[in-house]
Phi, psi and omega in degrees: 000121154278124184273178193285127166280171165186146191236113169229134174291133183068024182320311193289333165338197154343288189252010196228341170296300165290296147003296177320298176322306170278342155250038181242337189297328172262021170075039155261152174262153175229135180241154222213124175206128195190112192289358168086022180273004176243030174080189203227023199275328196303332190266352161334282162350318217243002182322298207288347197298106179319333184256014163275176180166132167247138181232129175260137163182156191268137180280001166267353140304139189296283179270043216266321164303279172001282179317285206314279196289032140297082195201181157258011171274192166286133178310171177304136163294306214251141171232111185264125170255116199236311212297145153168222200229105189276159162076135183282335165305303172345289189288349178279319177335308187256346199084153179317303179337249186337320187272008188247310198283324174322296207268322184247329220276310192302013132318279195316287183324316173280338171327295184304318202260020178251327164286315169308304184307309188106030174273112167278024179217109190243105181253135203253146196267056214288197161197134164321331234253013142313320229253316163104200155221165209274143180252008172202029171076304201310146188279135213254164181244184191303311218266024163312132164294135210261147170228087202301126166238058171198156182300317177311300191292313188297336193274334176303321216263337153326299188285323193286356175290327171267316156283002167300308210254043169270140131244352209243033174203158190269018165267113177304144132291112148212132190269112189275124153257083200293127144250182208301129191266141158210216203100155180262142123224213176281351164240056160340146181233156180248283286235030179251145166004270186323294202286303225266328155329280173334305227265287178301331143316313190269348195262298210269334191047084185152145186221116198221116184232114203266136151093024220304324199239053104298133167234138191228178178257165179213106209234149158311157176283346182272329185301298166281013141274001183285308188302296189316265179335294176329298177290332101045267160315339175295140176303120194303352202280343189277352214209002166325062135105074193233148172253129159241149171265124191261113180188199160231155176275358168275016196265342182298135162203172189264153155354321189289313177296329193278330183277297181280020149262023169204005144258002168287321191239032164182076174280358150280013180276144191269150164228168187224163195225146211212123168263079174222156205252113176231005189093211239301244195316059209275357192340101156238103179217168179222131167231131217274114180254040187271307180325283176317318166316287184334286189273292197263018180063015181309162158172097168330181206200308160237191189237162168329309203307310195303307179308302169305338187287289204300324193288308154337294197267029159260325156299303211271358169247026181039059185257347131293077198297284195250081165297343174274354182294151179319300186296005183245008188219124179288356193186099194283147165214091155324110151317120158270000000 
């Protein structure tokens, strides 16, 4: 029997690990391309796997998809595009240059050759944090006008424009807007909200909090690999070059909630709270998950709650050995 191939960029991360995982667990073949820049451990498992392939490579090569599907396998159904340079610390990190060729030109690039090839689905790996900030408390949609205020968002909202406007090709666009994500997977991130709370609750026993009454949205990590395979799966008429916002309307919270879900498991952290201002990725928002519910039938499975608990017991029985290392982080970034 042959199964649905699928091709992802940036496998080894965050997302593309745990992704990985579930969709071999479900009888997909996966092809794996990644340039390694936070090393290969996450992806070590699934090496022996038959329905597996790893390829290194950078998504800034002209032919780097081309290549990678040089098998005996079937071109790609589907192509999950996760590589580039995630997160406004990243980007600021490396700069425009670089994070514009990452994030749209090398879009643009794996786009052309996944369309040449004849995959008919291109999913692309997006962010709330396009949306900005809300000027007027409502919670915002797909058709909100977007206000980037960080360099990560203009180069996201760059790539979802070009990819908006293929119409003239059957390789499907559909576009995910994740919001801040946590949770373990095999390339576990400390420099998410939730995971970085935690991490410094338990290292530091102390907590120091910029912005205490922002609010953002938030989803576990298993969930939107759950939401992703859906669109995977979902009918292409549901799903043509349509944007969801991927989260729950119960995930919105403020900085503040999140701090008293990890002093629910660690009521001895001291915390300290700083009204201070740095600039770029000022994100205060509540964002509206009805499209998805609505259209792919979405509906999370866990909570804020889950997460800490897990993250937690992943520190203190070292199933995470050196949670402060470099490869657990897309970028250090300091508050001065």
């Amino acid at each position: 029997m042959t199964h649905r191939h699928i091709l992802i960029t940036g496998g080894a991360g965050y997302i593309g690990s745990l992704l990985t995982s579930e969709l071999l667990r479900q009888n997909y073949r996966v092809t794996l391309l990644d340039s390694l820049l936070f090393g290969g451990e996450s992806i070590l498992p699934y090496m022996s796997h038959p329905n597996f392939h790893f390829i290194k490579s950078d998504v800034t090569e002209p032919r780097a998809v081309r290549d990678a599907v040089k098998r005996d396998w079937q071109k790609p159904d589907a192509l999950i595009h996760l590589a580039g340079i995630v997160g406004f610390p990243a980007c600021q990190a490396v700069g425009k240059q670089v994070a514009w060729k990452y994030n749209v030109e090398a879009t643009k690039l794996v786009y052309a050759q996944a369309a040449d090839l004849g995959v008919e689905r291109f999913v692309f790996a997006s962010t709330y944090s396009n949306y900005g900030l809300s000027e007027d408390g409502k919670p915002v949609t797909e058709e909100t006008p977007l206000n980037p205020q960080s360099l990560y968002a203009e180069t996201k909202i760059a790539a979802e424009e070009y990819l908006l406007a293929q119409k003239d090709t059957a390789c499907t666009p559909l576009l995910f807007r994740f919001a801040t994500l946590y949770g373990v997977s095999p390339r576990t991130r400390f420099d998410l909200i939730v995971n970085q709370f935690v991490l410094e609750a338990f290292t530091k026993r102390q907590l120091i909090i910029y912005q205490r009454g922002y609010s953002r949205s938030f989803v576990h990590i298993r969930d939107v690999v759950r939401g992703i395979i859906m669109g995977l799966e979902a009918e292409q008429d549901k799903i043509r070059r349509q944007v969801f916002n991927l989260g729950t309307d119960n995930g919105n919270y403020s900085k503040n909630d999140i701090v008293n879900y990890v002093l629910k498991r660690m009521p001895e952290t001291i915390v300290e709270y700083k009204d201070m201002s740095f600039g770029g990725d000022m994100r205060d928002i509540t964002v509206s998950f009805e499209k998805i519910k609505r259209v792919l039938n979405f509906e999370t499975t866990l909570t804020v709650d889950d997460g800490v608990r897990e993250v937690l017991f992943a520190l203190k029985s070292g199933l995470i050995r050196n949670p402060t290392d470099d490869r657990y982080r897309n970028a250090q970034f300091i508050v001065q």
